[in-house]
C-alpha positions as CSV (number, residue, x, y, z in Angstrom):
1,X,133.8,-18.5,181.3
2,X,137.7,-18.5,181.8
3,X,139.2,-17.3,184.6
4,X,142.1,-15.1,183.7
5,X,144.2,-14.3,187.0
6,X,147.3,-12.4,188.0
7,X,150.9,-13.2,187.6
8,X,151.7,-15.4,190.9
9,X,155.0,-16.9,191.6
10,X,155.3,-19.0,194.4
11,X,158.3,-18.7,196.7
12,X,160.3,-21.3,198.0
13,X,159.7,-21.0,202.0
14,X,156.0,-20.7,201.6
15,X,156.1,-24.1,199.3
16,X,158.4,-25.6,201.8
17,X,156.1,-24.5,205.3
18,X,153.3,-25.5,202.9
19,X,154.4,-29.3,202.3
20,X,156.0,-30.1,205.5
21,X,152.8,-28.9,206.8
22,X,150.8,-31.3,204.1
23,X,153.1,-34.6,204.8
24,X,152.7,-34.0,208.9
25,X,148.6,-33.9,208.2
26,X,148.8,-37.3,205.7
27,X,151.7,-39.0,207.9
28,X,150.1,-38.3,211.5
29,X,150.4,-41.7,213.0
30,X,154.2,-41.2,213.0
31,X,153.6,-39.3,216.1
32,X,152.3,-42.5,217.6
33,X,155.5,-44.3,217.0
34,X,157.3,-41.4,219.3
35,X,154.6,-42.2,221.9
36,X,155.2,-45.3,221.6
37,X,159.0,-45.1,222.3
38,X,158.0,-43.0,225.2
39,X,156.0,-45.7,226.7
40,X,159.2,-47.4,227.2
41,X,159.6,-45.1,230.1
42,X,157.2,-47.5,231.9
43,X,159.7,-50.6,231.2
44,X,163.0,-49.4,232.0
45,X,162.4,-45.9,234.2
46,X,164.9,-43.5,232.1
47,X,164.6,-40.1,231.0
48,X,166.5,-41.6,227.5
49,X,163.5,-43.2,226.1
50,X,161.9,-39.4,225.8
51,X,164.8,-38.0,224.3
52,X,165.4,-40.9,221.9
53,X,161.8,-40.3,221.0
54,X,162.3,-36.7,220.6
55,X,165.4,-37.0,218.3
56,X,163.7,-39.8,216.2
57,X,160.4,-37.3,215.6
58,X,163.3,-34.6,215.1
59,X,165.3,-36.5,212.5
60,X,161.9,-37.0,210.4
61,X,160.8,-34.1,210.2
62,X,164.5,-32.7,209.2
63,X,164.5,-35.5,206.5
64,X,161.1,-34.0,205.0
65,X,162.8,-30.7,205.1
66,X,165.7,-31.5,203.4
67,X,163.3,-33.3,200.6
68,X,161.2,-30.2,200.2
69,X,164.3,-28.1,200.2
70,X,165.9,-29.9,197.5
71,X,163.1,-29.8,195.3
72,X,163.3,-25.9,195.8
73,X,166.9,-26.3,194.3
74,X,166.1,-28.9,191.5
75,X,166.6,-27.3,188.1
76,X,163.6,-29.7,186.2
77,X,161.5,-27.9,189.1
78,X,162.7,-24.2,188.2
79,X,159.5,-23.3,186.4
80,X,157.2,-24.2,189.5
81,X,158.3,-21.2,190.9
82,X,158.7,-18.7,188.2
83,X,156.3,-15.8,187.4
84,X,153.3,-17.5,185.9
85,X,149.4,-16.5,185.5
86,X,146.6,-19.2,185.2
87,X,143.6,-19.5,183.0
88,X,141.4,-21.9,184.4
89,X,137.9,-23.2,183.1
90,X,135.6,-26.3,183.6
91,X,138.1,-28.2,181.8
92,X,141.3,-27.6,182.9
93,X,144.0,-25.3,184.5
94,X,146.3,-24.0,181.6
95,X,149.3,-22.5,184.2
96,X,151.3,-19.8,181.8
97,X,154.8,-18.6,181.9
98,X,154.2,-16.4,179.0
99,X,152.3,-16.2,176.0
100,X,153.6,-18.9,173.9
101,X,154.6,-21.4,177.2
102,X,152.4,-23.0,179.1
103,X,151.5,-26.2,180.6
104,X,147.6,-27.5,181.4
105,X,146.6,-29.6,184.5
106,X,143.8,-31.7,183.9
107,X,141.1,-31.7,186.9
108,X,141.2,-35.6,186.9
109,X,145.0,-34.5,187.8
110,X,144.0,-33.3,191.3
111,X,143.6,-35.2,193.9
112,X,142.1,-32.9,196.8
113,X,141.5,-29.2,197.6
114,X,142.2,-27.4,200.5
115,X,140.2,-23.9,201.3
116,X,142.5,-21.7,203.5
117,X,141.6,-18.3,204.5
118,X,143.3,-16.9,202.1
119,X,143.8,-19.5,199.2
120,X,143.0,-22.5,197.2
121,X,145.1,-25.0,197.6
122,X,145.2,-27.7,194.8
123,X,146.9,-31.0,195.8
124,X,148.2,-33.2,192.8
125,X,150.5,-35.3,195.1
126,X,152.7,-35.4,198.7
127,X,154.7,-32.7,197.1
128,X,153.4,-31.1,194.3
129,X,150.3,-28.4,194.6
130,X,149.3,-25.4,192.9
131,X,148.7,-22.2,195.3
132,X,146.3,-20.0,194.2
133,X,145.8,-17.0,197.0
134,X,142.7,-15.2,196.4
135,X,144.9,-11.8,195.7
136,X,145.9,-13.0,192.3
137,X,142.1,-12.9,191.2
138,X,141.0,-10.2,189.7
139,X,136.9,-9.8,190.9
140,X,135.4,-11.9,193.8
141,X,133.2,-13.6,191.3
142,X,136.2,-15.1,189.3
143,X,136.4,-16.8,192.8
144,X,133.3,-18.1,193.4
145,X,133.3,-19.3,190.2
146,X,136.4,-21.1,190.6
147,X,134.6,-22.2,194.0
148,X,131.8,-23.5,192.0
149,X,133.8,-25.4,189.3
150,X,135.6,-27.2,192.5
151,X,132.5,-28.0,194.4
152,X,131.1,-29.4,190.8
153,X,134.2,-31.8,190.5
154,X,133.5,-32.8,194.2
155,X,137.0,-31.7,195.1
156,X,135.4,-29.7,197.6
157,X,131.7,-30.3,199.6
């Protein structure tokens, strides 16, 4: 069976919420490092040491902002968020501009899935993922199969 879905395209603030969100999950020990500076309260009694720590976690986050931004802007990444349907199968995810273009994803390609309560989420790095909200779907069983062909790949349990 091949799942056939809907034109998509995905926009460039939900791709950007969407990976600053990712990288906070993957990178959450930075967090410790602002504790950390924070501790130096205890050392030298000074309300600095919080807002250092503040404007270091600040400056990080903005830095992963600006990265995700740019990629938004980067011509090479233009086609990530065009108009494009998807034919997916136990083989592979063929992601279509139009007829004649297209580009396939390999499942070995993906390295985890994320379930959300109103998409797939298919992670292929820090950065890159492909989106697929349930809407774009045209019956519910195109989406348990989908769910099936995940859980069969162990990208999900």
């Amino acid at each position: 069976m091949i799942i056939k879905t809907k034109k998509y395209q995905l926009e460039t603030g939900t791709y950007i919420k969407m990976s600053l969100v990712s990288i906070l999950k993957e990178q959450w020990w930075v967090i410790l490092i602002a504790l950390a500076i924070c501790a130096g309260y205890f050392w030298i009694a000074s309300i600095w040491w919080f807002i250092g720590a503040l404007i270091a976690y600040g400056l990080y986050v903005l830095f992963w902002a600006i990265q995700f931004t740019g990629v938004t802007q980067m011509e090479q990444n233009k086609p990530i968020f065009s108009k494009m349907s998807y034919e997916i199968d136990s083989r592979q995810i063929l992601m279509k501009i139009n007829a004649r273009e297209g580009m396939p994803v390999q499942w070995n390609m993906i390295k985890k899935v994320e379930v959300t309560k109103d998409a797939f989420v298919l992670f292929l790095s820090k950065a890159q993922f492909i989106h697929l909200p349930f809407k774009i779907f045209n019956t519910e069983n195109e989406k348990k199969f989908l769910e099936a062909i995940l859980r069969r790949k162990e990208l999900i349990k």
